[in-house]
Legacy VTK file of the C-alpha trace (Angstrom):
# vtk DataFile Version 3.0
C-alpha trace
ASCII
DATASET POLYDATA
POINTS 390 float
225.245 16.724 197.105
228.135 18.052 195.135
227.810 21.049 193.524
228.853 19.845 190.535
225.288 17.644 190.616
222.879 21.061 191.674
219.869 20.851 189.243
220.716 23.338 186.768
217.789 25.123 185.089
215.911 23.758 182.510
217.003 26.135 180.093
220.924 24.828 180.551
219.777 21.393 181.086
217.869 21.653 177.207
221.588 23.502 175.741
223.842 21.140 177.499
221.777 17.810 176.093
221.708 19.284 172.224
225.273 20.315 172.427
225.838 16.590 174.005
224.165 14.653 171.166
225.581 17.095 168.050
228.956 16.225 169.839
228.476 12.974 169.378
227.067 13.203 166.013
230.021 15.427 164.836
232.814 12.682 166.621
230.773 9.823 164.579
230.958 11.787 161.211
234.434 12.674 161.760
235.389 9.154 162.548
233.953 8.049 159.110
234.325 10.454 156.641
236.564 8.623 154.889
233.646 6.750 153.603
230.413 8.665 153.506
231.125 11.928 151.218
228.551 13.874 153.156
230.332 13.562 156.847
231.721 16.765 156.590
228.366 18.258 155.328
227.190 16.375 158.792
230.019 18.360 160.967
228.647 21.277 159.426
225.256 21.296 160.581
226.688 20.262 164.172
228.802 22.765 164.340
225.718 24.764 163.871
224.064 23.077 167.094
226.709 23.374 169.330
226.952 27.510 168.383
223.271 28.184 168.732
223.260 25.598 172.306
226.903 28.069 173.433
225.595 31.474 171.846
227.380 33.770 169.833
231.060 34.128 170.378
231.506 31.304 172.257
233.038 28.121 171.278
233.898 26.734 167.888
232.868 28.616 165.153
233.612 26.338 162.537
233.951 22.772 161.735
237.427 21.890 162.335
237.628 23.449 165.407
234.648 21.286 166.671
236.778 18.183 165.658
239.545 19.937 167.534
237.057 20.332 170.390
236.054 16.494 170.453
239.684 15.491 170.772
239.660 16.712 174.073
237.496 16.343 177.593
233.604 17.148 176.799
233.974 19.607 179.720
235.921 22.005 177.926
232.544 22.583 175.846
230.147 21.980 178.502
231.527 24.512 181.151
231.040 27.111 178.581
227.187 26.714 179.076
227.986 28.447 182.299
228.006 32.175 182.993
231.969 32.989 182.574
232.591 29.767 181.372
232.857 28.101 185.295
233.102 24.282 185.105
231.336 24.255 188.363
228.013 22.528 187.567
228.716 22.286 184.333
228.443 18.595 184.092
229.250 15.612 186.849
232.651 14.078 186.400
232.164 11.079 183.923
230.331 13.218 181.302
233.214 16.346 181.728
236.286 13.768 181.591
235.049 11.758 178.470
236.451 12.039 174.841
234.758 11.320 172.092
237.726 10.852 169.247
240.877 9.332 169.569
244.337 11.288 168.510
244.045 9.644 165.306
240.513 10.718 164.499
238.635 7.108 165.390
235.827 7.088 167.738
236.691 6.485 171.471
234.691 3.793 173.504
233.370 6.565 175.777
230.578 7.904 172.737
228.693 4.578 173.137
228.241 5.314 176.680
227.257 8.837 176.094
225.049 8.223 173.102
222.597 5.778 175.098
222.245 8.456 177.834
222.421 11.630 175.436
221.716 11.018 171.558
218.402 12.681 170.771
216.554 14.127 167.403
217.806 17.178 167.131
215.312 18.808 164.547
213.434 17.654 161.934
215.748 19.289 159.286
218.956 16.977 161.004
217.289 13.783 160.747
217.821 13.527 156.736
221.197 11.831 156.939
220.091 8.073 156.715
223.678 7.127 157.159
223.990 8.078 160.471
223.410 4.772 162.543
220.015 4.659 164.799
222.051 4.687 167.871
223.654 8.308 166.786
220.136 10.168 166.858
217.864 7.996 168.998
217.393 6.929 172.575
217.511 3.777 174.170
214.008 3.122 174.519
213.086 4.348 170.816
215.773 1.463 169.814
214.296 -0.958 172.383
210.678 -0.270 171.119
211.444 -0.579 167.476
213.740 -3.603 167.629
210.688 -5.011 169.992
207.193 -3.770 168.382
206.033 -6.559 166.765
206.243 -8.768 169.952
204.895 -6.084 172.055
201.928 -5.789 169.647
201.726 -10.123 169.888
200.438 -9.383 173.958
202.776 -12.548 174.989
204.942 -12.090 177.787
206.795 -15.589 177.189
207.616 -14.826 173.432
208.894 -10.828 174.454
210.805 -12.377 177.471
212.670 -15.480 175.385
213.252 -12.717 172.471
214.967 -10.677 174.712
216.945 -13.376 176.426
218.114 -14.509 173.051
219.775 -11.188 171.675
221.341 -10.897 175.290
222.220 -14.931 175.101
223.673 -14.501 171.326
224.693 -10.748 170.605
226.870 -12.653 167.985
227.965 -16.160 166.210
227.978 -17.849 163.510
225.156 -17.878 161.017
224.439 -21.632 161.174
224.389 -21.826 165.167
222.070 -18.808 165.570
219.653 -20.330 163.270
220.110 -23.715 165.340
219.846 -21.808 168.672
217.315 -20.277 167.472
214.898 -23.395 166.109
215.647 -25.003 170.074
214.348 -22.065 171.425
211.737 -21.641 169.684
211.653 -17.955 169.608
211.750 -14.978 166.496
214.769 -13.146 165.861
213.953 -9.532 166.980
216.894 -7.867 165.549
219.301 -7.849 162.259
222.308 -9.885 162.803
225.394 -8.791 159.979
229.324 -9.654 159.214
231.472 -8.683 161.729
233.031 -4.954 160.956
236.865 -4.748 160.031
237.233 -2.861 163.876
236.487 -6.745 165.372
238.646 -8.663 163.150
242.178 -9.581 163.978
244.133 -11.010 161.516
245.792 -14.057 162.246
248.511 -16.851 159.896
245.578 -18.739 158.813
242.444 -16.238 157.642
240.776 -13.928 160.323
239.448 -14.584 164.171
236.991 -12.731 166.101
236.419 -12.331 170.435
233.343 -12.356 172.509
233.697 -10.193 175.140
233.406 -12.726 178.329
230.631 -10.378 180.076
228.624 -9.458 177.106
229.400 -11.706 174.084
229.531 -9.375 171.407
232.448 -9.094 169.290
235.279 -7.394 171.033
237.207 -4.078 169.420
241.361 -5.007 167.830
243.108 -2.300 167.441
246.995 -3.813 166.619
247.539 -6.353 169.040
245.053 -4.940 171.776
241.832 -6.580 172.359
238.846 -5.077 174.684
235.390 -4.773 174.944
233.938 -1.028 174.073
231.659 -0.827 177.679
234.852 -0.255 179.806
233.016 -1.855 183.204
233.227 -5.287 181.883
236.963 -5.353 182.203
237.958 -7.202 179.284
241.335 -5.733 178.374
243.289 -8.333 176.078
246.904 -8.252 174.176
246.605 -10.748 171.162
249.384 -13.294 170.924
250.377 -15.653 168.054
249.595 -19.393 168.717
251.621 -21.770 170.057
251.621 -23.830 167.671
251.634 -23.157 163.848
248.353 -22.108 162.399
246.808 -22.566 165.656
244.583 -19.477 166.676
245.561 -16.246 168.437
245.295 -16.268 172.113
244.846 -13.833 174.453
246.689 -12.366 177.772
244.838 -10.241 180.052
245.899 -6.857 180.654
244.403 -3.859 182.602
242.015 -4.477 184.917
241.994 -8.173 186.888
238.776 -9.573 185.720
237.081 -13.090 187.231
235.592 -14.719 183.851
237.633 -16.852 181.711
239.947 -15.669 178.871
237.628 -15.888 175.696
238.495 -18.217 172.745
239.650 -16.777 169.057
236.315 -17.684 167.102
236.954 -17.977 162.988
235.053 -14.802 161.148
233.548 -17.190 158.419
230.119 -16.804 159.015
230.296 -14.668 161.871
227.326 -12.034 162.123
226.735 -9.848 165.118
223.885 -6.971 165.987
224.470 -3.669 165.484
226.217 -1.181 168.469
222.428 0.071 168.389
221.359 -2.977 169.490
224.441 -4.182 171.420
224.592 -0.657 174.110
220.820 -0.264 174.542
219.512 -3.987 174.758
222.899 -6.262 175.264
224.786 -4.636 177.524
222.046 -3.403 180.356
220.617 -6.912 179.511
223.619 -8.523 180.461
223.223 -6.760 183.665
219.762 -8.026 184.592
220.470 -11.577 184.015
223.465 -11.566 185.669
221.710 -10.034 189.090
218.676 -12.499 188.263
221.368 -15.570 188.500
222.933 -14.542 191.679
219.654 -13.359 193.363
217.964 -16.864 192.620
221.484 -18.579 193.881
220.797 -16.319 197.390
217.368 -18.195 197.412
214.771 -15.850 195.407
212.567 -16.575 193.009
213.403 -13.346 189.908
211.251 -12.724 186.697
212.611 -11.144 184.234
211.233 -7.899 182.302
207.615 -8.344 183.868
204.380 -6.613 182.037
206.837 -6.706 178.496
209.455 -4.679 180.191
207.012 -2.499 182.838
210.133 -2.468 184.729
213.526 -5.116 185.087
213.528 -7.491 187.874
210.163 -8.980 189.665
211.723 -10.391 193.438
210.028 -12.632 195.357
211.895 -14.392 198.513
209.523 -15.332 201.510
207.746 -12.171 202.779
210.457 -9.728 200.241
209.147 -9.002 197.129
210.727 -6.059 194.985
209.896 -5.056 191.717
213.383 -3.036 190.283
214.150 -1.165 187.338
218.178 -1.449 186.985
219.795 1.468 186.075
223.235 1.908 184.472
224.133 5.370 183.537
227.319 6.681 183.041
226.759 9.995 184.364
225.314 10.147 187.484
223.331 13.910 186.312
221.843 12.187 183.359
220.167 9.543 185.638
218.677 11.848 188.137
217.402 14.272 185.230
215.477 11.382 183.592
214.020 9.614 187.021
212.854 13.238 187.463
211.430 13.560 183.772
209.993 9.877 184.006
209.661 8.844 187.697
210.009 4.842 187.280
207.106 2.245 187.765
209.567 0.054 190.167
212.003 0.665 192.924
215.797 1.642 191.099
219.107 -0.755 191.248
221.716 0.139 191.209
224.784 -2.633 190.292
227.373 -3.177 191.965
229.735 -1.085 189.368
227.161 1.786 190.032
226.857 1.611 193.969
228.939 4.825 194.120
225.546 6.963 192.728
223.114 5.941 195.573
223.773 9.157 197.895
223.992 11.269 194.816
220.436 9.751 193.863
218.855 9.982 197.393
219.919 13.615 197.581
219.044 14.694 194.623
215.287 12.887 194.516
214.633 11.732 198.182
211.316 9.982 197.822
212.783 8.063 195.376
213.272 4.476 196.589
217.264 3.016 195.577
218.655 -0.182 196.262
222.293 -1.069 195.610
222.760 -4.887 193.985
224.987 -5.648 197.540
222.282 -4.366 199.440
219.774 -6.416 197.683
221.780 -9.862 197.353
221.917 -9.374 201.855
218.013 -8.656 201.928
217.399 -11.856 199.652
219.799 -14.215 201.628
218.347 -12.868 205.057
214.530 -13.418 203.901
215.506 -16.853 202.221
216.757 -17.647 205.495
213.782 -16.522 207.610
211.141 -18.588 205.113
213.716 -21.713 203.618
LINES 1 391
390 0 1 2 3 4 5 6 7 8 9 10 11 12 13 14 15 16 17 18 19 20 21 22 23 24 25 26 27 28 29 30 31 32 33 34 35 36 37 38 39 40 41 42 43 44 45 46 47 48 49 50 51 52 53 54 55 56 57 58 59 60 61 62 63 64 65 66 67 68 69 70 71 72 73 74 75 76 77 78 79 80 81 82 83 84 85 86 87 88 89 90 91 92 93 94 95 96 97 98 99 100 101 102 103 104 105 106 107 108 109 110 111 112 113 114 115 116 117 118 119 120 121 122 123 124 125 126 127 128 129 130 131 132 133 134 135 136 137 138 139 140 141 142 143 144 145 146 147 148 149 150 151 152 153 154 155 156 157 158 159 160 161 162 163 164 165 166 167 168 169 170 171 172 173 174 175 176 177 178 179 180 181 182 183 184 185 186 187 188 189 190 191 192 193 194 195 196 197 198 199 200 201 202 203 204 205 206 207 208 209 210 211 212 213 214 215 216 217 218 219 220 221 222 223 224 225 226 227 228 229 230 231 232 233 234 235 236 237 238 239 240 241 242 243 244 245 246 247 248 249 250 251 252 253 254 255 256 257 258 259 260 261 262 263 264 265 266 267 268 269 270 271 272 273 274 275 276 277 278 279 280 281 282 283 284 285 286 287 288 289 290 291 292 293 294 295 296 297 298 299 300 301 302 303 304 305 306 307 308 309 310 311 312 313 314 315 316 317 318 319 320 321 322 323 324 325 326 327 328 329 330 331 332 333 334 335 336 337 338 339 340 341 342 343 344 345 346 347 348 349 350 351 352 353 354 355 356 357 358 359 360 361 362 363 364 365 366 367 368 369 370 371 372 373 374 375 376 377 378 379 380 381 382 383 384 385 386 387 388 389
């Protein structure tokens, strides 16, 4: 194991994750102050958190140089939860290297990632500013549970399972086709669908036009003429270019990474509603995840169920004499994983996808009774057993 991943002791493990989440608080405050008056009250109180989690003396002291803080790699404030400040074990690589404001003061793609591994209640006294979204101050599951209580409490699998699928299927359109896909389906709408922010509107010659993001569906970010989705592993990285003919809608050219999926269509914003980023990190994106492995595992020949025992674990496996029940995990940071397997030791067997397949040794070494399959690993275990029992 590196030594950057050595389990630190719980007492720097508690400092590092309150610093984390009043980080991410402060970046989100900052990012909007322009329109809440009590963001800098909020930057404030952070600033307080991340003093008492570094001690006296250490770090910022007061709010602007927090904001000065957040403008650059999260390490520089982690490593100082070390004796003598030593970035060794401070924090694993992707949590150390990510920024959580842009140069001009907006909020960087990587605090979305961060904030479903690391927001938290802070204190009881921090949890007063209602304008702070959920997904600022609360943890995945706490979002999963409250967007999903009332089918929980209903004790039907098939209604939990096709409300699920639907936020994953339809993260965003327009008004009148989510209440058509909807009726067809059959199912309730488990979360709060509203217009599409100014962030995921791109102006165009003839009113304003929106993106899915081809991996996710939910409304990708313009800023200019630059067009991507905010989870980074999807590799949708977009310039926006006028259409060819006149009034015709914007198109895209990819950019960045080569990705497989087709080049999304411009979608009008009339009527457009989406779920909140709450909604869209916690449930959409590790959703979109699951299904996707559930399609290619049932092309390889096995029969998959999705979110078994209302969401006991992911991914129920059956192909001739395999069966596999997995709980698919897709952290960021490598450290936060291992910490919370350790905290809550999962009901299933963990997979990892393929963008994740680089964690597995890190995993094993860390927690080695721990069971961890990667999604290639899996796919060749399906196709071999499918082939043993056609």
């Amino acid at each position: 194991m590196r030594p950057s991943l050595a389990r630190l002791p719980e007492e720097t493990r508690q400092r590092q994750s309150r610093l984390v989440a009043a980080a991410l608080r402060a970046a989100y405050a900052w990012s909007e102050r322009a329109g809440h008056p009590e963001a800098m009250k909020e930057i404030s109180r952070m600033t307080g958190v991340v003093m008492e989690a570094l001690g006296p003396g250490t770090g910022p002291a007061a709010p602007m140089q927090l904001v000065g803080f957040l403008r650059r790699p999260l390490g520089e404030l982690l490593c100082l939860t070390e004796p003598g400040g030593d970035p060794d074990g401070a924090a694993d690589d992707a949590i150390s290297e990510a920024v959580l404001l842009s140069p001009d003061g907006l909020l960087a793609d990587a605090a979305y990632d961060l904030a479903c591994e690391y927001a938290r209640q802070l204190a009881e006294a921090f949890e007063t500013a209602e304008w702070l979204p959920p997904w600022t101050r609360m943890r995945a599951e706490q979002i999963e549970n409250q967007v999903f209580a009332a089918l929980v409490e209903s004790g039907d699998q098939d209604s939990y399972t096709r409300a699920r699928r639907f936020l994953v299927d339809y993260p965003a359109s327009d008004r009148p086709e989510l209440s058509a896909r909807l009726a067809a389906t059959g199912t309730r709408c488990a979360a709060r669908y509203s217009a599409l922010p100014p962030e995921q509107r791109y102006p165009g010659p003839d009113g304003q036009w929106w993106w899915p993001c081809p991996a996710c569906r939910w409304p990708m970010t313009v800023t200019g003429d630059q067009v991507r989705c905010r989870y980074r592993l999807h590799q949708a990285f977009y310039q926006a270019v006028p259409g060819r003919a006149a009034m015709s809608p914007p198109q895209l050219l990819r950019t960045g990474d080569r990705g497989t999926r087709a080049v999304p269509r411009a979608r009008p914003t009339r009527d457009a509603v989406c779920v909140d980023p709450g909604v869209w990190r916690y449930i959409v994106v590790p959703g979109a995840s699951e299904i996707r492995i559930a399609a290619a595992l049932e092309k390889a020949g096995a029969e998959v169920r999705l979110w078994p025992g209302m969401d006991a674990y992911d991914l129920h496996v059956r192909a001739g004499t395999l069966e596999r029940r997995l709980d698919v995990k897709e952290y960021r940071s490598a450290r936060r994983l291992i910490e919370d397997l350790r905290d809550s030791p999962p009901r299933a067997d963990v997979l990892l996808p393929a963008t994740h397949e680089h964690q597995t040794d890190l995993i094993t070494a860390a927690i080695p009774s721990l069971p961890v399959v990667t999604e290639t690993a899996l796919r060749r275990q399906v196709r071999q057993a499918a082939r043993r029992n056609p």
